[in-house]
C-alpha positions in Angstrom: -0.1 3.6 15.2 3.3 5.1 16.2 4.9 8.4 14.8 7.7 5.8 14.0 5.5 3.7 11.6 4.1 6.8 10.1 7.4 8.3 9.2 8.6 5.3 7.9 6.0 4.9 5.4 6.3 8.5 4.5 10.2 7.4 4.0 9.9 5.0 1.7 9.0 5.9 -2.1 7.7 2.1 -2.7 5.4 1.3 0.4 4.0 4.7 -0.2 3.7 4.0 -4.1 1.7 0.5 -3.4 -0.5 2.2 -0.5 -1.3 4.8 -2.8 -2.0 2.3 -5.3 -4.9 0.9 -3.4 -6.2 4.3 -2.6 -6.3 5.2 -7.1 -8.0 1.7 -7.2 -10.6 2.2 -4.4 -11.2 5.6 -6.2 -11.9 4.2 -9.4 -14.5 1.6 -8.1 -16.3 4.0 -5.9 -16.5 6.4 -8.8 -18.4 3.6 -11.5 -21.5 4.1 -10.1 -22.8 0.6 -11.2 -20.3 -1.2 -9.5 -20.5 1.3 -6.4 -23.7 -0.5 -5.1 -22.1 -3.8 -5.5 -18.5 -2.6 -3.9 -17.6 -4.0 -0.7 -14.0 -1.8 -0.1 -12.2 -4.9 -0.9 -9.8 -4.7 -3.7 -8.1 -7.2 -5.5 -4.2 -7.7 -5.2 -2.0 -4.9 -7.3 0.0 -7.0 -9.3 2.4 -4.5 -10.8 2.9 -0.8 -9.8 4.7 1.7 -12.2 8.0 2.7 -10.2 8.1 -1.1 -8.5 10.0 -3.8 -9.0 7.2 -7.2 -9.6 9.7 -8.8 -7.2 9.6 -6.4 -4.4 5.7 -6.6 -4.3 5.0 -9.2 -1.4 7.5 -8.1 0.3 6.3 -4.8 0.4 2.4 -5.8 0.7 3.9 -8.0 3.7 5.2 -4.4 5.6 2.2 -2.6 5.1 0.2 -5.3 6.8 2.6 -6.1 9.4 2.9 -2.4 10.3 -1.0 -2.0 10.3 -1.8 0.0 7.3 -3.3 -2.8 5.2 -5.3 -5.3 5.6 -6.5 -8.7 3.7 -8.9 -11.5 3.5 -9.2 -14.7 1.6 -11.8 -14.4 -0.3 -12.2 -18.2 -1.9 -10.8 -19.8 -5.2 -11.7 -16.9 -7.8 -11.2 -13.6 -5.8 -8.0 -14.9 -4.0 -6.9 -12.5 -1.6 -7.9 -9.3 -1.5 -7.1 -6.0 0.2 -8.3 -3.2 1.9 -6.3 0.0 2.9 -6.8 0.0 6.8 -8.0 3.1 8.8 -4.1 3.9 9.9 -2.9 3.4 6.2 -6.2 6.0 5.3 -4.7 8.2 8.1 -0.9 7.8 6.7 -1.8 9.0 3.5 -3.3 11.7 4.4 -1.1 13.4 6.3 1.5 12.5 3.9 0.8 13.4 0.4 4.1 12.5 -1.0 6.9 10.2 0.3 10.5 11.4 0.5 12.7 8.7 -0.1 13.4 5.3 1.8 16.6 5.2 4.0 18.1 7.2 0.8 20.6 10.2 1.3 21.6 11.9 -1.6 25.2 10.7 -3.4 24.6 7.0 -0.7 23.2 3.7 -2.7 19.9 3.2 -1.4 18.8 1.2 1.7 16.1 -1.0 2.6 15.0 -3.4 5.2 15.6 -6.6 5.4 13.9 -9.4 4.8 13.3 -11.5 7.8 
């Protein structure tokens, strides 16, 4: 992983959001004990995230997993594809607790990247 992709990440409020997300979610299964010894680490997909637009979601679960810190698996007809936050998106969060705003400056509309 590249300082580049870390400070992106810590840029942008929404790949931040949905990374952190995953992290809440892996939290919550780890923490039901019952489920603990069944738990794998793979998560199902985050369908809606408070702050997000539903919209943006693939395209923002897209980055992360282009840029290395998420990764996925089909898992067949019922679990669909699930997720797993990869040991560079671990790392991200980390050493960035809170995200700072993506290709915003105060008083300017608000920039993102493109879709390609």
């Amino acid at each position: 992983m590249i300082d580049f992709e870390l400070e992106e990440l810590h840029r942008c409020d929404d790949w931040h959001r949905l990374l952190g997300g995953y992290q809440s979610l892996l939290e919550q299964q780890v923490a039901t004990a019952e489920a603990a010894e069944e738990f794998d680490g793979w998560l199902p997909r985050l369908q809606t995230v408070e702050g997000i637009d539903e919209d943006a979601l693939s395209r923002i679960h897209g980055r992360l997993i282009a840029w290395g810190f998420l990764t996925f698996r089909l898992a067949g007809r019922t679990a669909g594809i699930q997720y797993q936050i990869s040991p560079a998106g671990k790392q991200a969060l980390a050493r960035h607790a809170e995200p700072v705003g993506c290709f915003h400056t105060p008083g300017e509309p608000r920039r993102v990247l493109p879709d390609r």
